[in-house]
C-alpha positions in Angstrom: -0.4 11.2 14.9 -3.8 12.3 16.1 -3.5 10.3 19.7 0.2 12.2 20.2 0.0 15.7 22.4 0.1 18.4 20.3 2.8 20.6 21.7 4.3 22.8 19.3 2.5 25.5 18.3 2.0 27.5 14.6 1.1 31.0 14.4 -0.1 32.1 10.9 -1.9 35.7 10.3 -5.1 35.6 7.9 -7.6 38.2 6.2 -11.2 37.7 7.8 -12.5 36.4 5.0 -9.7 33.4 5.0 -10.4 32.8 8.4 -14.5 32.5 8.0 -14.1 30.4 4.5 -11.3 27.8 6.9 -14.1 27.8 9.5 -17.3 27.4 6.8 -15.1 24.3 5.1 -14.2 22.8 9.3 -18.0 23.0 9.8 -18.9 21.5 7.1 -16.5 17.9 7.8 -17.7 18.9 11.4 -14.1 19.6 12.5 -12.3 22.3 14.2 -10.6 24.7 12.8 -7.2 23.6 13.6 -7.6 20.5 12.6 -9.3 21.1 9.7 -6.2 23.2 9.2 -3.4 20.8 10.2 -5.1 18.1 8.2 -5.5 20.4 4.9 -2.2 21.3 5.3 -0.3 17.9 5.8 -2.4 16.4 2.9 -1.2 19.0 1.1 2.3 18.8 2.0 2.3 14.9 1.2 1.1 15.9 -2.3 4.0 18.4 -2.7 6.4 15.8 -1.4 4.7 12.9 -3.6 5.0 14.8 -7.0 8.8 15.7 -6.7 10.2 14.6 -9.7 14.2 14.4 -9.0 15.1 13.0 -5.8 18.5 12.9 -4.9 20.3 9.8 -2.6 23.2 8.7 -1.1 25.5 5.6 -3.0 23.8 3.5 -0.5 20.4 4.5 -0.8 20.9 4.7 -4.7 22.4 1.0 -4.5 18.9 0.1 -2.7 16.9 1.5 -5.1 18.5 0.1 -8.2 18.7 -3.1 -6.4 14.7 -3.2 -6.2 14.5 -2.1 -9.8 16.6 -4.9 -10.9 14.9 -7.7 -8.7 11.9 -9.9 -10.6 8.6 -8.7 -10.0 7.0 -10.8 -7.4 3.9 -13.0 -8.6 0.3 -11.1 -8.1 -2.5 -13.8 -8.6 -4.9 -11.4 -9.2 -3.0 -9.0 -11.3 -2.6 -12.1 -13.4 -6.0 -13.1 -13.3 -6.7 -9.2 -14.3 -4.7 -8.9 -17.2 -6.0 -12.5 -18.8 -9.6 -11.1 -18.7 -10.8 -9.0 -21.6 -12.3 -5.4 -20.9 -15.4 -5.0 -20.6 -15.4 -2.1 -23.3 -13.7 -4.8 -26.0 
């Protein structure tokens, strides 16, 4: 996303002391304060969307989903390999 034109713009009104804590946190990852913004605020919105706990689909989609559920797990070599070794704290 960052090489893509940004051309829609977001208006938000702020308190001073919002504005000048956004800017201290930008300065200090030595970004701007949009995109110190638009970052903060997509991570955050991936972490909303991420924790959902009921997600609703289509017959289709739902199909899809219960056919990956269903299918054998796929060897791992090294999850294998992991799970054979004993912890280091045993």
């Amino acid at each position: 996303m960052e090489n893509q034109n940004r051309n829609i713009t977001i208006n938000i009104r702020a308190h001073q002391a919002q504005r000048d804590l956004i800017d201290l946190a930008a300065e200090a990852l030595g970004k701007n304060r949009s995109d110190f913004m638009l970052e903060t605020a997509c991570r955050e919105a991936q972490a909303v969307l991420l924790d959902r706990r009921i997600f609703v689909l289509d017959d289709e989609k739902f199909q899809e989903f219960m056919a990956i559920l269903d299918a054998p797990p796929s060897v791992n070599e090294n999850l294998r390999q992991l799970l054979s070794e004993t912890a280091p704290w045993d």
